[in-house]
matplotlib code that plots the C-alpha trace (Angstrom):
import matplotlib.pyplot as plt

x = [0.0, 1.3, 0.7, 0.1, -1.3, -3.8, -2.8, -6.7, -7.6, -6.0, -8.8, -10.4, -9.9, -6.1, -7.3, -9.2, -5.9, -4.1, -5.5, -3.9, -2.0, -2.6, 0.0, 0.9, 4.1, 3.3, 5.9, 7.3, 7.1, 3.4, 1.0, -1.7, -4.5, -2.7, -3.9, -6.9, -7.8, -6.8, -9.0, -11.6, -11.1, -11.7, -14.4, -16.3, -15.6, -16.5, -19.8, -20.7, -20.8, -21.4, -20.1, -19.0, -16.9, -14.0, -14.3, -12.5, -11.5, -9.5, -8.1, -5.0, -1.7, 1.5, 4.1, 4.4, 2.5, -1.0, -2.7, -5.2, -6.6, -9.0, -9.8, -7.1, -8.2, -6.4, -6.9, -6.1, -7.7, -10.0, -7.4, -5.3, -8.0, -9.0, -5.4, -5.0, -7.6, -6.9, -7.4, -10.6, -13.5, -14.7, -17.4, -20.7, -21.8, -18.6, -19.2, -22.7, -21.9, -19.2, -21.6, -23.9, -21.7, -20.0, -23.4, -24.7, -21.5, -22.0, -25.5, -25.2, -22.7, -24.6, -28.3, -25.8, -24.8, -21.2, -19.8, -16.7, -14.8, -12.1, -14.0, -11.6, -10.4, -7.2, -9.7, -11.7, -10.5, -11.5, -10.5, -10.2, -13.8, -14.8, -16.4, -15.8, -14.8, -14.8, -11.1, -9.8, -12.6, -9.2, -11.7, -14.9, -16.9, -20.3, -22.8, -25.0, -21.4, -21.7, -19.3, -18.3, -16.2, -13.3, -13.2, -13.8, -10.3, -8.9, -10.4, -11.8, -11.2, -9.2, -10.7, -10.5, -8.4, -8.6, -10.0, -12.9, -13.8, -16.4, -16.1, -17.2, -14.5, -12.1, -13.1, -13.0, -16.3, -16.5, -18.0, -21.4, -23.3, -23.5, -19.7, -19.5, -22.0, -20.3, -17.3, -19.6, -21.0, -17.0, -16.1, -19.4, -18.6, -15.1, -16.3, -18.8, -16.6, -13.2, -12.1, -12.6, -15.6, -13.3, -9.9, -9.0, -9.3, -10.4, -13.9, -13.3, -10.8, -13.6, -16.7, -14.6, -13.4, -17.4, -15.9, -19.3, -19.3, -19.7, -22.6, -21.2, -22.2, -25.6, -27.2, -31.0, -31.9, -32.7, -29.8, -27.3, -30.2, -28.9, -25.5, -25.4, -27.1, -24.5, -21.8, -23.4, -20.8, -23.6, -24.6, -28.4, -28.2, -27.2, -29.5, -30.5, -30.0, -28.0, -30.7, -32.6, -29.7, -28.8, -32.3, -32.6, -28.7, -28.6, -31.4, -32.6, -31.2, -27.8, -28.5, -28.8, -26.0, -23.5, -19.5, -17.2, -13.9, -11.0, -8.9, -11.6, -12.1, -8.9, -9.4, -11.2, -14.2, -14.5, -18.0, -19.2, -21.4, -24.8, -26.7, -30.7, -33.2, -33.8, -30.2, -30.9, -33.9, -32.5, -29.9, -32.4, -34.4, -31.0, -30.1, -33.6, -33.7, -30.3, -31.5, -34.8, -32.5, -29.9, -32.5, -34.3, -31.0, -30.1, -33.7, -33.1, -29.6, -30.8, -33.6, -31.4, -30.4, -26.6, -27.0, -28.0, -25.2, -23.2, -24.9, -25.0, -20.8, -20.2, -21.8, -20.5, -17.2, -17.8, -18.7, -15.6, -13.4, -15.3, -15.4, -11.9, -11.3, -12.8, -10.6, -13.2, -11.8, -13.1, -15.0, -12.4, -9.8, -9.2, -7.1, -8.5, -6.0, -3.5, 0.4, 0.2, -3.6, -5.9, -8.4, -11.9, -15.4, -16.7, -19.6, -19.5, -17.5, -14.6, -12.6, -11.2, -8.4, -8.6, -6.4, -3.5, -2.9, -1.4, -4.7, -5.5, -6.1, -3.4, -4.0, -1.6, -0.9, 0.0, -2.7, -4.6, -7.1, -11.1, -12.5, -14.8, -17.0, -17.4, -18.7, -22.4, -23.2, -22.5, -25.7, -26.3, -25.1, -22.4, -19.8, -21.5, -18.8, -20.0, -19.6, -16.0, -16.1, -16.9, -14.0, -14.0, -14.3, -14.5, -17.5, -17.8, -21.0, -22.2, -20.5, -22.7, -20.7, -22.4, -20.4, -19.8, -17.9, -14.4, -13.6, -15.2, -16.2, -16.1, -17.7, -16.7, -18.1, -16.6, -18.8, -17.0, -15.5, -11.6, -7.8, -6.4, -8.2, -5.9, -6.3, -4.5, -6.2, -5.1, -6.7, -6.7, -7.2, -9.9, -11.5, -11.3, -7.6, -5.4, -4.3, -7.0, -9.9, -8.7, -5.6, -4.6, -3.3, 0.0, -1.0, -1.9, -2.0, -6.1, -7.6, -10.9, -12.2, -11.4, -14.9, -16.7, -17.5, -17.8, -14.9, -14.3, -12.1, -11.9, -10.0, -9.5, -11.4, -9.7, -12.4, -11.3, -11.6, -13.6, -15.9, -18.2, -19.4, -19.6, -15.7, -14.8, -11.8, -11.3, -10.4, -9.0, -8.8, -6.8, -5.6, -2.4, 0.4, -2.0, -2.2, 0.1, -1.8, -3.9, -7.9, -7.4, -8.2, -11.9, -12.8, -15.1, -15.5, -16.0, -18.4, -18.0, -20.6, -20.3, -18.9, -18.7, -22.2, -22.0, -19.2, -20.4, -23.5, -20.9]
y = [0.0, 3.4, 6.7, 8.7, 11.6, 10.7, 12.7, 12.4, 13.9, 16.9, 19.4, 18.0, 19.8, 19.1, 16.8, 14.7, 14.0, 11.9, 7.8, 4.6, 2.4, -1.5, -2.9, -6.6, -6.7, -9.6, -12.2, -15.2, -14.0, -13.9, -16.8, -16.2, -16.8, -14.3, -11.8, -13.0, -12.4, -8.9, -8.2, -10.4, -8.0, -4.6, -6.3, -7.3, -3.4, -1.6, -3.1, -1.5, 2.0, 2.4, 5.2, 2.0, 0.6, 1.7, 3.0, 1.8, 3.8, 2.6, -1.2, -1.0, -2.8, -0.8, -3.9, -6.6, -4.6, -4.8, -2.4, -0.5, 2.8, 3.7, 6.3, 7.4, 7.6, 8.9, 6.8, 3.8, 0.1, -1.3, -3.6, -0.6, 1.0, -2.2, -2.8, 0.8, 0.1, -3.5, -4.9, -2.3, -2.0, 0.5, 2.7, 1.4, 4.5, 4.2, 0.7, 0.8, 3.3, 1.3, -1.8, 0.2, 1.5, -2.4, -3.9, -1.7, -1.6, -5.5, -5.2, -3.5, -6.1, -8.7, -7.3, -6.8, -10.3, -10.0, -12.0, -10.7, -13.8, -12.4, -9.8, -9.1, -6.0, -5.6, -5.4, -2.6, 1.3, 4.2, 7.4, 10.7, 11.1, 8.6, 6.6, 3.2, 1.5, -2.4, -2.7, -6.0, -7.8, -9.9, -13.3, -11.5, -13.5, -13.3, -15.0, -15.9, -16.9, -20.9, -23.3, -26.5, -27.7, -28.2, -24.7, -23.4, -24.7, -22.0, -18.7, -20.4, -17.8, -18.4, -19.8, -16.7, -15.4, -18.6, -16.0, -15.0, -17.7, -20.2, -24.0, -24.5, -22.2, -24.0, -27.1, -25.9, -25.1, -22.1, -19.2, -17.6, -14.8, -17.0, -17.0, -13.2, -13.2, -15.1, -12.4, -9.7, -11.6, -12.0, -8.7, -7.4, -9.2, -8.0, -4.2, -4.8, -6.7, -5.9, -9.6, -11.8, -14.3, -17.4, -15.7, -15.8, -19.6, -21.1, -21.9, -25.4, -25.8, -23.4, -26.1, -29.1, -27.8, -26.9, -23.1, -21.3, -17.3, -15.0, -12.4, -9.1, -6.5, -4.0, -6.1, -7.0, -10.9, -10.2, -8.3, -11.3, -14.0, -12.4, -12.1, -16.0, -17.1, -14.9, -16.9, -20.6, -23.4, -24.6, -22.5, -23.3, -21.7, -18.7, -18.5, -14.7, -12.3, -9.6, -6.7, -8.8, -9.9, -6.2, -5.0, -7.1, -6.5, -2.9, -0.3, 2.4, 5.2, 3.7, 4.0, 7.9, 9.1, 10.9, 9.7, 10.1, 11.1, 8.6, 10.5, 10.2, 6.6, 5.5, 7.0, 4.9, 5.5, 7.9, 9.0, 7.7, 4.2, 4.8, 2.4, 0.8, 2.2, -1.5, -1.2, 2.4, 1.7, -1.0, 1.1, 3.7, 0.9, -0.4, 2.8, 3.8, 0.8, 0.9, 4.4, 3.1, 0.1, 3.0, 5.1, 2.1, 1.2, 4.9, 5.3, 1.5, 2.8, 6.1, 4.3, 1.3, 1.9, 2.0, -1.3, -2.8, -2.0, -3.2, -6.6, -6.7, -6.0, -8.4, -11.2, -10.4, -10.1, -13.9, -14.9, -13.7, -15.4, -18.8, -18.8, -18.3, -20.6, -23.2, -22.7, -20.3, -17.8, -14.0, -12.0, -10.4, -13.5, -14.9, -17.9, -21.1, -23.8, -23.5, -24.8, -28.0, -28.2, -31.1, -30.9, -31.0, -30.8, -26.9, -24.9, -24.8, -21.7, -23.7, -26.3, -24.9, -26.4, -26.5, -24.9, -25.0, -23.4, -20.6, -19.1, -19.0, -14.9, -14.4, -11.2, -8.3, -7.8, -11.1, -12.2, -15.9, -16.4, -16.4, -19.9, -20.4, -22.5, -21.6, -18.0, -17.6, -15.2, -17.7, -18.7, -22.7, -22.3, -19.5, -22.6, -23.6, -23.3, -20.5, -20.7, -19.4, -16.9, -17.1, -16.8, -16.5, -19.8, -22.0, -23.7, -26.7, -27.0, -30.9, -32.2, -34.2, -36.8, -38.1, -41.4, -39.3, -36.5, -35.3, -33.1, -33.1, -29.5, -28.1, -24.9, -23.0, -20.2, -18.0, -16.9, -12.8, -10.6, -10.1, -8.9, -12.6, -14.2, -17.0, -20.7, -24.0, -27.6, -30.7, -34.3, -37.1, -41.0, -43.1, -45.7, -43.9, -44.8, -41.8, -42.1, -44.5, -42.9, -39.1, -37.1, -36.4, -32.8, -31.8, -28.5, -25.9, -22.1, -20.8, -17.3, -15.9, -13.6, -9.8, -8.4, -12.4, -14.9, -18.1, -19.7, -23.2, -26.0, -28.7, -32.3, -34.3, -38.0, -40.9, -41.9, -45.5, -46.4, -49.2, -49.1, -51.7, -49.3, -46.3, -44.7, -41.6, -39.3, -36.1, -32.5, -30.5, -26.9, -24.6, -20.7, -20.2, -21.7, -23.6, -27.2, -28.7, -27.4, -29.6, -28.8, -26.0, -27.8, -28.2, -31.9, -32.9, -36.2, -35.9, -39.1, -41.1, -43.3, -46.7, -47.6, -50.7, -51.5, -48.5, -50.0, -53.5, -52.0, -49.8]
z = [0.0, -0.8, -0.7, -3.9, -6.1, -9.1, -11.9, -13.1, -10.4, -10.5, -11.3, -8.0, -4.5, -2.9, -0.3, -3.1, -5.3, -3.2, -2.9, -1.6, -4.0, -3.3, -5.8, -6.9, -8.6, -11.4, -12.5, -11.8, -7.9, -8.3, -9.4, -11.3, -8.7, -6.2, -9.6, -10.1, -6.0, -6.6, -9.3, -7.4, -4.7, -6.6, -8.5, -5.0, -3.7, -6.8, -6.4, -3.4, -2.8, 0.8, 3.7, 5.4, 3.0, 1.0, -1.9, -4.8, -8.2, -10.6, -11.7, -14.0, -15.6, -15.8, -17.6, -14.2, -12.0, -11.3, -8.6, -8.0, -6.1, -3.6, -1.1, 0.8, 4.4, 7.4, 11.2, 12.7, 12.2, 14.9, 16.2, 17.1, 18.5, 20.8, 22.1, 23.0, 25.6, 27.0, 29.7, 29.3, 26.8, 25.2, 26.2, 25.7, 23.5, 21.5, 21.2, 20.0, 17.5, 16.0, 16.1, 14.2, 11.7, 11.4, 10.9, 8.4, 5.9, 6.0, 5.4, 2.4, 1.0, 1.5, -0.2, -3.0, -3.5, -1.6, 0.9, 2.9, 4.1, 6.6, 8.2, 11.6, 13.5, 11.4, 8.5, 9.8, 9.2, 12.2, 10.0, 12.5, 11.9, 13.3, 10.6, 10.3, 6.7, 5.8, 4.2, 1.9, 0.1, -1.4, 0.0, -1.2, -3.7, -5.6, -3.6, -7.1, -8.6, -9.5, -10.9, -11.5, -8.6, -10.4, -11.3, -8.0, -6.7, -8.7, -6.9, -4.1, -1.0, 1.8, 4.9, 7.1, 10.2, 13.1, 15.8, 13.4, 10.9, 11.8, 11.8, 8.8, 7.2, 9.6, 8.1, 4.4, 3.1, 1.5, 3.2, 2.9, 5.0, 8.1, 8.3, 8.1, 10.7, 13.2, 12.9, 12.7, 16.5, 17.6, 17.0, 18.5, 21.5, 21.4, 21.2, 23.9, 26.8, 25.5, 24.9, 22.3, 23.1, 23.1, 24.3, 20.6, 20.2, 16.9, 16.4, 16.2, 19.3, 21.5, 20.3, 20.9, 24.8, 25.0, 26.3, 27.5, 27.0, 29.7, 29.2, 28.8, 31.6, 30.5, 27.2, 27.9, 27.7, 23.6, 23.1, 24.7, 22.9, 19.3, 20.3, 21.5, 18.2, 15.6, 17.9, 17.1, 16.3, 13.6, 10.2, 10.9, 13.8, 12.4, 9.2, 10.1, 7.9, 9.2, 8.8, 11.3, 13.8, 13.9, 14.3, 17.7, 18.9, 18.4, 20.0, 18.3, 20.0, 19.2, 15.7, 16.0, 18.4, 16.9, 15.4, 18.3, 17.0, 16.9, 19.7, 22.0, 21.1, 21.9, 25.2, 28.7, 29.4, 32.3, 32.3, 36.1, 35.5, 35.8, 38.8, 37.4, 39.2, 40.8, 42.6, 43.3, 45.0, 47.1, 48.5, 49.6, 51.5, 53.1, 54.0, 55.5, 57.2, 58.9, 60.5, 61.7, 63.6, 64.8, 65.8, 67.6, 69.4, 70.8, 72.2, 73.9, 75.1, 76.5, 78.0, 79.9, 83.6, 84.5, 86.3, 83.0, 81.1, 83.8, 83.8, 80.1, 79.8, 82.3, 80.2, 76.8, 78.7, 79.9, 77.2, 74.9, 77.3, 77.1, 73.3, 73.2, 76.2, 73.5, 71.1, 68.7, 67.0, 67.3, 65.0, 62.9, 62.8, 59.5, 60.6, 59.5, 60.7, 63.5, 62.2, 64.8, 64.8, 63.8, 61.1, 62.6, 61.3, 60.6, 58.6, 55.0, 55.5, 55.4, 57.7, 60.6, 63.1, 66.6, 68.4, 70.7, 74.3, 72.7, 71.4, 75.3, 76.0, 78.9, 80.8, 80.6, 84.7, 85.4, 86.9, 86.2, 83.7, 85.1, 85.8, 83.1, 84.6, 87.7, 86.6, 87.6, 84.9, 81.6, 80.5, 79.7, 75.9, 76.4, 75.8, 72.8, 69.7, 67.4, 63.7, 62.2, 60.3, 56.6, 54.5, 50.6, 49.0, 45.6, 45.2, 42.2, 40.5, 39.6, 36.5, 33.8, 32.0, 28.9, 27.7, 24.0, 25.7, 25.3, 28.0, 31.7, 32.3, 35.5, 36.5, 39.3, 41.7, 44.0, 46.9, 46.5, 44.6, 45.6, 44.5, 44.8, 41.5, 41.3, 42.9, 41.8, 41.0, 39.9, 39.4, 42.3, 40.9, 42.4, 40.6, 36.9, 36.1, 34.7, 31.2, 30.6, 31.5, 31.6, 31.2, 34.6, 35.7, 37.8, 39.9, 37.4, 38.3, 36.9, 37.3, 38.0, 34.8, 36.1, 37.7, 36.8, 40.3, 37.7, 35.6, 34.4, 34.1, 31.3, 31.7, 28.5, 28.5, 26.8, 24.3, 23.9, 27.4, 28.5, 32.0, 32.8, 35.8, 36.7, 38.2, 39.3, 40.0, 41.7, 40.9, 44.0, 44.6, 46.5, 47.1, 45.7, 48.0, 49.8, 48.1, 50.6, 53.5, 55.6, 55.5, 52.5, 50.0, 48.3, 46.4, 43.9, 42.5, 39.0, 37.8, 34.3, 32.7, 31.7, 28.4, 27.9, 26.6, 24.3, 22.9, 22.4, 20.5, 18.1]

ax = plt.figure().add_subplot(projection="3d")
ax.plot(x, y, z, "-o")
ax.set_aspect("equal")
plt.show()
C-alpha cells in the first residue's frame, strides 16, 4: 500500500488528489491466482458503494504490475483501537456506534450479492472522523457466482483469520453470509466486553473444549439472545440475515447518536457508570432501614439503667473469654488452621483447626485467667462453639458426564469478589484410572475472569476407554500456596458413565 497523487484527479480539491495504492508486482514472484484475487477483490468493492466501505476507483496494468486505487483515508484500524484500551473495553456509546456503523457496511454487502470472508479488527479502518470503513474484500466472492467444482479450486477464498472464521470455514467449506455473521457476533462481542468471546481460540478448538461465554455487563436478555445465536458453532443456527440480527442486537437510539472522533475513542471511558433504578432503589431501602434500627437502638440505650449496662458488659465479657477458652476464634480473625492443629469438622464456611494453648487470651498484669466454669453469669449455651467466620471460597458446581464427551467441564463459583483471583487444581485418581480414563493434571495455576465470580475448568477424557461401571476421579482446589496445607483444600469427584455397553452396540 502506498501513498500517492492521481494525476486524473488533479482538477479536484487538494485533499481529493491523493489515494492509496494496493500494488501486486506480477511475474514469476506472483501466481496467477494471487492476480486474479486482486482483481476479485476490486471487483467485489467496486460493487458497493457504501459510507462503510472503502471505496475503490481505478483497476489497471503498468508492464508486471498490477494495482489499483481507492480512497485514501487517514486513522487507525479497529485492532489498534482495541489494544489501545486493553485490559478495558470501550465505552458502551462508542461501542454501539461502532456496532452500528460495522453492521450496516456488511449489510449493504450482502443485499448486493457480496460475501466478505475475513472480516476481523485488522480489516476494519477508524479514520479521524470517526467513521468506520470495511477494508480488503481480497476473500470477497459473488454469492449468485456458480461453478463446476473443479473450477472453484482456482479462486476459491481463503478460509479466514482462526480468531474469526467459523467452523465450517475451519473445516474448508466455502463461506457464505453466516460466516460473516459469526465475525460480525466475535467482533461485536469483542467491542462490547473488550475480549474476544473465546480468548481468541479457533472456532473449532472453543466447540470441541465446550468453552461457555460470559454475558457481557448491560445487554438486555434479547440483546445477549442475538448475540449468542450470531456466535453458534452450527450455520443453521445462524441462518438470520443480518438486517434482522442487527435490528434485535442494536437499539434504536444507538442508531442515532453521533460519530465520536478517533482520539476520544482510543481514550477509557470515564463517564461515572450509571446504577438501574432497581439497585438504586435497594440502597435507599437499606439505608432507610439501617437508620430506623440505629435510631431504635439509641432510644433503647438512652432508655437502659446503668446497672444494666453493667450486667450486660459483664456477660458479653464472659462470654468472649469462654469462646476463646474453646478454642473459637473471634470475629475479625481470619485464621483457618493453627500450624500443629488437627483438622476438625466446621460450617461450610470452610474447615477450621482446633487450636493449641497458645490461642489461650493471657491477661496483661500477670494475673490468672477467670475460671470459666465456675462463673455464675454464663448462660447454659455460652460454651456452645460458634460458627467461624466465613472466608472466601470455591465452590464446584455438579459435573454431567455423557459417555460421547471429550472433556469433563467443571464450572466454578466463588462466593466474592476479591484482588487474589488465582487458585491452583489438579486431578486425584480413584476408581477412573489416569491415562485410561482421563488425562490427569500436575498442579496448574487458573484465574478468575477480572470483575466475573464463575470460571471453568476442562480435563480431557480418553475416548477409547472401556468401563463396565460407573468410576470416578477427583479434581481439587486450593488458594495459591495452599495445596500442601492440611484442611485448604476443596474436592469434587468428577463421575463417568459406563462404556462398555456403548461400545459392544458400536
Amino acid at each position: 500500500m502506498f501513498r500517492a497523487r492521481d494525476r486524473f484527479r488533479a482538477m479536484l480539491p487538494e485533499e481529493h488528489q491523493d489515494v492509496a495504492l494496493k500494488i501486486l508486482p506480477a511475474g514469476e514472484a506472483c501466481a496467477e491466482q494471487t492476480i486474479a484475487h486482486l482483481r476479485l477483490e476490486f471487483h467485489c468493492a467496486q460493487l458497493l458503494s457504501h459510507r462503510n466501505i472503502v471505496n475503490v476507483h481505478e483497476l489497471d496494468r503498468d508492464g508486471d504490475i498490477v494495482f489499483f486505487t481507492m480512497e485514501l483515508l487517514e486513522g487507525e484500524t479497529l485492532r489498534s483501537v482495541l489494544e489501545s484500551l486493553r485490559p478495558a473495553a470501550m465505552g458502551r456509546a462508542r461501542a454501539w456506534q461502532l456496532i452500528h456503523q460495522l453492521g450496516a457496511g456488511l449489510m449493504h454487502a450482502h443485499e448486493r450479492g457480496v460475501v466478505h470472508g475475513d472480516l476481523k479488527p485488522q480489516n476494519i479502518f477508524i479514520t479521524r472522523e470517526g467513521e468506520l470503513r470495511i477494508l480488503d474484500f481480497g476473500a470477497a466472492h459473488r454469492v449468485t457466482t456458480v461453478k463446476p467444482q473443479s473450477e472453484r479450486g482456482s479462486y476459491a477464498p481463503t478460509s479466514g483469520t482462526p480468531a474469526y472464521a467459523s467452523c465450517e470455514q475451519l473445516e474448508g467449506r466455502r463461506a457464505d453470509r453466516r460466516d460473516d455473521l459469526y465475525a460480525l457476533a466475535c467482533i461485536c462481542y469483542e467491542l462490547l466486553a473488550g475480549t474476544h468471546p473465546f480468548d481468541s481460540r479457533p472456532a473449532t478448538l472453543a466447540r470441541d473444549y465446550r468453552v461457555s461465554l460470559i454475558r457481557p455487563p448491560g445487554l438486555t436478555g434479547r440483546q445477549w439472545r442475538a448475540l449468542k445465536q450470531g456466535l453458534s458453532w452450527h450455520r443453521a443456527a445462524r441462518s438470520v440475515s443480518v438486517r434482522s440480527w442487527m435490528q434485535r442486537l442494536v437499539h434504536e437510539k444507538a442508531r442515532e447518536h453521533p460519530l465520536t472522533p478517533l482520539q476520544e475513542l482510543t481514550q477509557p471511558d470515564k463517564s461515572p457508570p450509571r446504577i438501574a433504578w432497581r439497585a438504586a432503589a435497594l440502597v435507599l431501602v437499606a439505608s432507610l432501614s439501617s437508620a430506623a434500627i440505629l435510631s431504635q437502638l439509641k432510644s433503647t440505650s438512652e432508655t437502659e439503667t446503668p446497672e444494666a449496662r453493667s450486667a450486660a458488659l459483664k456477660v458479653a465479657q464472659n462470654k468472649e473469654i469462654a469462646g476463646k477458652r474453646i478454642g473459637e476464634p473471634a470475629a475479625d480473625d481470619h485464621v483457618t488452621s493453627a500450624p500443629t492443629g488437627v483438622a476438625t469438622s466446621a460450617p461450610a464456611g470452610g474447615v477450621t483447626s482446633a487450636p493449641t494453648d497458645r490461642d489461650t487470651p493471657v491477661p496483661t498484669d500477670g494475673a490468672a485467667p477467670p475460671d470459666v466454669h465456675a462463673a455464675k453469669d454464663i448462660p447454659e449455651n455460652a460454651l456452645e462453639p460458634r460458627p467461624a467466620p466465613r472466608v472466601p471460597q470455591i465452590s464446584v458446581a455438579p459435573s454431567k458426564v455423557r459417555s460421547d464427551d471429550h472433556f469433563a467441564e467443571i464450572r466454578l463459583h466463588r462466593n466474592a469478589l476479591q484482588k487474589d483471583d488465582s487458585f491452583t487444581w489438579w486431578t486425584e485418581p480413584a476408581t477412573a484410572k489416569p491415562g485410561i480414563d482421563y488425562v490427569p493434571e500436575t498442579v496448574a495455576m487458573q484465574r478468575f475472569p477480572a470483575g466475573y465470580r464463575a470460571t471453568r475448568l476442562y480435563i480431557r477424557l480418553l475416548p477409547q476407554s472401556l468401563r463396565s461401571h460407573r468410576s470416578y476421579f477427583y479434581i481439587a482446589l486450593a488458594r495459591l500456596g495452599a495445596h500442601d496445607t492440611r484442611g485448604m483444600v476443596t474436592r469434587r469427584q468428577i463421575w463417568l458413565p459406563a462404556t462398555s455397553n456403548l461400545q459392544a452396540r458400536r
